[in-house]
N, C-alpha and C positions, 0 to 999 in steps of 0.2 A: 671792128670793136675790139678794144683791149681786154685780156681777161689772164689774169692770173696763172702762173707757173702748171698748177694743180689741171685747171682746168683744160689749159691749152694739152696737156700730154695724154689727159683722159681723151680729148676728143680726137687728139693723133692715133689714138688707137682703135678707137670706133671707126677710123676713116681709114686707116690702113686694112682692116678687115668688113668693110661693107660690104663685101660679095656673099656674106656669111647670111644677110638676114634682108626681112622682108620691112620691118616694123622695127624701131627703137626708143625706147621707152625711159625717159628723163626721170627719175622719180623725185621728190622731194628735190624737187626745180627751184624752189626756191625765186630769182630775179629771172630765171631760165636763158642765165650766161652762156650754159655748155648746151643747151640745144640750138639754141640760134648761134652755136660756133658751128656746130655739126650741121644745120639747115645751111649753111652760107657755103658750106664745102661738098654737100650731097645731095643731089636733086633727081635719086629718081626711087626715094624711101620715104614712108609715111615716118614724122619724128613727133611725139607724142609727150609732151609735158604736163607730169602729174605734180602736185602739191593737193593739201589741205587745207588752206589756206584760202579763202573764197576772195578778201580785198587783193591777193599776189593773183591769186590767178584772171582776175580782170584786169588789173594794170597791165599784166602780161600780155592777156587777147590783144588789149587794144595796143601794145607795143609790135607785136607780130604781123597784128594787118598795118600799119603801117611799113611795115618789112618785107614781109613774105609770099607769097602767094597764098591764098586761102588753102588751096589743094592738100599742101604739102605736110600741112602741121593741126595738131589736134590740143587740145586743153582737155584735162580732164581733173575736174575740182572733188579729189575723192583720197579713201584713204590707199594706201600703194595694197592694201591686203585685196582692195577690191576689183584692179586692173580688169578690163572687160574685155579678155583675150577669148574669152568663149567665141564670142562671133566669130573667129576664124578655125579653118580646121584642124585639127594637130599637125598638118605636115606644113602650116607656115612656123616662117622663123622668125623668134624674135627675141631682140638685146635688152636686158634691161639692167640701166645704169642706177647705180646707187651708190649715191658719194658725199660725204657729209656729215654721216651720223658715226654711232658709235659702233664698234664690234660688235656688239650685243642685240643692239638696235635692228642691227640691218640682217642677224642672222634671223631674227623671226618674221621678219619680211619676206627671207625668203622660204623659211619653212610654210609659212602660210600659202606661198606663192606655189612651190611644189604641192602641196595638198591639195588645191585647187585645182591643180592642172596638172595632173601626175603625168599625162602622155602628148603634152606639148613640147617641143624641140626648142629648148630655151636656154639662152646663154647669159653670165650674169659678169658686167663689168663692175668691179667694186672699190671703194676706196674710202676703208673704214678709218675712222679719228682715232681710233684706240683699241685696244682687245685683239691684236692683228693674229697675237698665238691662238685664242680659241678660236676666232672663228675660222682660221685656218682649219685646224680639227675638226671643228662640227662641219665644214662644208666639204672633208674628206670621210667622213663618219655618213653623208647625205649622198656618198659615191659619185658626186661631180668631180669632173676631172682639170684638169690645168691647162689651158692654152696659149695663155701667156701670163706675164707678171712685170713690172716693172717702180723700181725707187726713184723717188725725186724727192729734191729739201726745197724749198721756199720759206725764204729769210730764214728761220732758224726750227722752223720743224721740216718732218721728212714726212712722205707720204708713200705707203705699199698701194699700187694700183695692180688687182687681181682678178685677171681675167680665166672667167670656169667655165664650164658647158657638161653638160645632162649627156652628154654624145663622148666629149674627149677623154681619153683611156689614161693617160700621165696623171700617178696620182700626185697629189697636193701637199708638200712638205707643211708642217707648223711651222718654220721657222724660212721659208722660202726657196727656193733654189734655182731658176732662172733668172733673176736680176741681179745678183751679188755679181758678176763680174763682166756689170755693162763700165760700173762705174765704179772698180774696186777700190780709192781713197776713198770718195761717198760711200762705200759702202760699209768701209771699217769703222768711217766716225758712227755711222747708224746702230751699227753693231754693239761699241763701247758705250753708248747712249743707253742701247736698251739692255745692257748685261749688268752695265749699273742702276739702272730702272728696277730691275730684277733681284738685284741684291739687296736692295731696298724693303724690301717686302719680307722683313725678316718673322713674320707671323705664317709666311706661307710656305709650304714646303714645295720649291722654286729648283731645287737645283738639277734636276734636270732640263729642266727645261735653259737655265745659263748655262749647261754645259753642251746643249745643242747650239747652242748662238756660238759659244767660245769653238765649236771646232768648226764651222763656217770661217769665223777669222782665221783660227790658224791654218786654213786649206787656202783664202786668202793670203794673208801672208807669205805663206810657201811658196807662191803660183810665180812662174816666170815671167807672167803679165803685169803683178806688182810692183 
């Protein structure tokens, strides 16, 4: 199955670290692309696709048992606040991806998510549309810690893919700091992108925050790797 820039590197990274968890959790699945990339690469993890969406999630079923084995994958037609992790006990582990919506969106998804389950072992892979500096912040201010991070562009946006856990101790930069120098030209255009993004917002009192982005580039710039 073919599946877009975005998705394919979200699910490189669920697959590179599946030793980490028991359960992984699609959320707003949407046509549920990225779980049936992840079901076609792992097969000994329950993969669990949620949407709200009652007509998605029955096309989906029935696209799945044609695919899949029944065992392996679950449907769940609810809101992402309601995930029903209670049945297992705190010491299982589990991923849950959220990728799609907006900064905003997805950080009360997972406030709600921690409230509900304060002493479950939960890691959250993310990859917000927009607001990438707050919810950096509130998911450092929520004391999750950093386990990976990684930027990617497709066609002409770019995408922070951010990976946290309730367990990892690195805390969470606003403005990022493990992916700027996988791909430091991608990472300068991203950079100039959102610094003039930022200077934009001439109603908001911004400049700290451009002047965290502007010394990322120039530690960039400087680097002998540049």
């Amino acid at each position: 199955m073919k599946v877009s820039k975005r998705i394919d590197a979200i699910s490189s990274m669920v697959i590179a670290h599946q030793h980490r968890w028991q359960h992984v959790w699609d959320c707003c699945c949407d046509h549920g692309h990225l779980g049936m990339k992840i079901l076609d690469r792992i097969h000994d993890k329950d993969i669990h696709f949620v949407d709200i969406v009652p007509s998605i999630m029955t096309t989906l079923t029935a696209n799945l048992s044609r695919i899949f084995e029944m065992s392996r994958w679950h449907v769940h037609c609810l809101d992402v606040a309601d995930l029903p992790l209670e049945q297992d006990d705190t010491s299982t582990q589990h991923l849950i991806v959220i990728a799609g919506v907006g900064g905003e969106q997805t950080m009360t998804m997972i406030h709600q998510i921690l409230q509900k389950f304060p002493h479950h072992q939960l890691e959250f892979l993310l990859c917000p549309l927009r607001h990438q500096y707050k919810l950096r912040c509130e998911l450092n201010e929520l004391q999750l810690g950093l386990v990976n991070e990684q930027l990617i562009k497709e066609n002409k946006w770019f995408y922070e893919i951010i990976h946290v856990s309730t367990d990892a101790l690195q805390p969470i930069s606003p403005v990022g700091s493990l992916m700027w120098h996988q791909q430091p030209t991608l990472s300068i255009e991203y950079l100039d992108k959102t610094i003039s993004h930022y200077q934009r917002m001439s109603a908001h009192n911004v400049t700290d925050i451009i002047n965290h982005y502007r010394e990322i580039k120039d530690n960039l710039i400087g680097s002998p790797t540049h």
